[in-house]
C-alpha positions as CSV (number, residue, x, y, z in Angstrom):
1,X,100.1,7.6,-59.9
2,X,99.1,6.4,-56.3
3,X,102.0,4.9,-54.8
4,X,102.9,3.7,-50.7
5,X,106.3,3.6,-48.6
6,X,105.5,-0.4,-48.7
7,X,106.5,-0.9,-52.6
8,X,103.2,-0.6,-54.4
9,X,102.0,1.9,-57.1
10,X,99.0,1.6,-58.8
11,X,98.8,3.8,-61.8
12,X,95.4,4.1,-63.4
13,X,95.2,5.0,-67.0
14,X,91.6,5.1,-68.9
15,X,92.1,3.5,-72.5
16,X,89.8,5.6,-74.8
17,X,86.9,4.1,-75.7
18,X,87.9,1.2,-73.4
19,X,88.4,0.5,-70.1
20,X,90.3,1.3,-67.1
21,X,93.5,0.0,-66.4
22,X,95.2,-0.2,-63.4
23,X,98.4,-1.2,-63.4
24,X,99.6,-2.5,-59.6
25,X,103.3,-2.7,-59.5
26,X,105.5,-4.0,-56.6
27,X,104.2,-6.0,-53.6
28,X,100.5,-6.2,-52.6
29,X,100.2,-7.1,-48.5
30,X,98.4,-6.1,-45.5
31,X,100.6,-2.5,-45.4
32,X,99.7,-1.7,-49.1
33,X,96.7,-3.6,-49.6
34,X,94.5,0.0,-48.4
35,X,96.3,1.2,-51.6
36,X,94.5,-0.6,-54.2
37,X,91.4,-1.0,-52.3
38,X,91.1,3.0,-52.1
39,X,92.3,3.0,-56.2
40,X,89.2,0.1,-56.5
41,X,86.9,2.0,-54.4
42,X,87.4,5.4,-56.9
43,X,87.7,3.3,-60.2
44,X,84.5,4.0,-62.3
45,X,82.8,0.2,-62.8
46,X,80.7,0.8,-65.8
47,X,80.3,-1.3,-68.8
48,X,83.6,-0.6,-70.5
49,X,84.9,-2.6,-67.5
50,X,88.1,-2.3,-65.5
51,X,91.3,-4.1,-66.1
52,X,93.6,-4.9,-63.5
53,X,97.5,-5.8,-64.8
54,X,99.1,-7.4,-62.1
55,X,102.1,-8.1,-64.2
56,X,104.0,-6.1,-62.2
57,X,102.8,-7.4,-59.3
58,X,106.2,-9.1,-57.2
59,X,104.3,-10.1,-54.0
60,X,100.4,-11.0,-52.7
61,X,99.7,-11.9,-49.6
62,X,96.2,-13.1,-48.5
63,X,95.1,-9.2,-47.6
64,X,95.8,-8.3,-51.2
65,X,93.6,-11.3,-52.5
66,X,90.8,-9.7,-50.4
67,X,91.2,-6.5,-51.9
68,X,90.9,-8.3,-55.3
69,X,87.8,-10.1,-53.7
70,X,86.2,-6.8,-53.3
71,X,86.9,-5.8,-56.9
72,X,85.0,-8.7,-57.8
73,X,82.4,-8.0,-55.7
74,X,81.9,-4.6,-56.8
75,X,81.7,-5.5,-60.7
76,X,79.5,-8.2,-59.8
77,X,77.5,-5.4,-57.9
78,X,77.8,-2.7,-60.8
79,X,77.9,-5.1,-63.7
80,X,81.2,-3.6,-65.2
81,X,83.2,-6.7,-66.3
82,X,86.7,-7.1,-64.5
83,X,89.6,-8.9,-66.0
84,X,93.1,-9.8,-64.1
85,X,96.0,-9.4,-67.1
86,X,99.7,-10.2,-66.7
87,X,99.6,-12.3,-63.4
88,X,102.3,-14.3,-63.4
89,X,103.2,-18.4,-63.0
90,X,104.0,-18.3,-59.4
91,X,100.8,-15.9,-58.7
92,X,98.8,-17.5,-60.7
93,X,100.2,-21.1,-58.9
94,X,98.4,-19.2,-55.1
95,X,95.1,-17.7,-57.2
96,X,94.3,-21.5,-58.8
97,X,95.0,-23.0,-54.8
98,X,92.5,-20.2,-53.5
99,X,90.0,-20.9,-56.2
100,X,90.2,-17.5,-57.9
101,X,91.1,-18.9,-61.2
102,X,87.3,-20.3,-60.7
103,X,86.3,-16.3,-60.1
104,X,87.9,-14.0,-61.8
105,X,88.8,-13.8,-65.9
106,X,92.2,-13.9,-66.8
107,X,94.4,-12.8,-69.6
108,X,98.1,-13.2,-70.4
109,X,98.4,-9.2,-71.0
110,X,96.7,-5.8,-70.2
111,X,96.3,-5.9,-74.3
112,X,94.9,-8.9,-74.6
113,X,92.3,-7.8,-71.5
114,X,91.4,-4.7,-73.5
115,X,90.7,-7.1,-76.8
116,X,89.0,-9.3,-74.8
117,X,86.3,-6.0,-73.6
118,X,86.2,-4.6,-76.7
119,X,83.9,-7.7,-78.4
């Protein structure tokens, strides 16, 4: 577990046979956002894919959606498929106003995410 004096942990934990999950808890902002970004930048993209649950995400400010940007980027990059799981209504309300429900794959739950990579 990776976690910052500014609220955020991101835990990663690799589902076997499946993908990575990390789970980002607390709030995502310009303090914490290298947090992610350096858990990003060491996750493994390969075809199993990577899983992001943001369900216990309490706060993203538009440095945190850049950081998501760059996951993007990088499974777009490596291939791996990237899903967001768990975001919830009032996140969700800023992602569809940015356009990122147009980008990224969402599911309800990090279980649902894992289904969803495992067809």
């Amino acid at each position: 577990m990776i976690e910052n004096e500014h609220l955020l942990t991101v835990t990663p934990h690799q589902m076997p046979a499946g993908p990575l999950v990390l789970r980002v808890t607390g709030e995502l902002d310009h303090h914490s956002a290298p947090l992610l970004s350096r858990a990003v930048d060491d996750a493994a993209f390969d075809d199993t894919g990577v899983v992001l649950d943001l369900s216990g995400l309490t706060y993203c400010d538009s440095t945190g959606i850049t950081v998501l940007i760059g996951a993007y980027q990088r499974s777009q990059r490596t291939g791996a498929p990237l899903i967001l799981a768990g975001v919830n209504p009032d996140q969700m309300r800023v992602f569809t106003v940015v356009g990122l429900d147009q980008v990224f794959t969402f599911h309800p739950s990090t279980e649902a995410a894992v289904a969803a990579l495992a067809k």
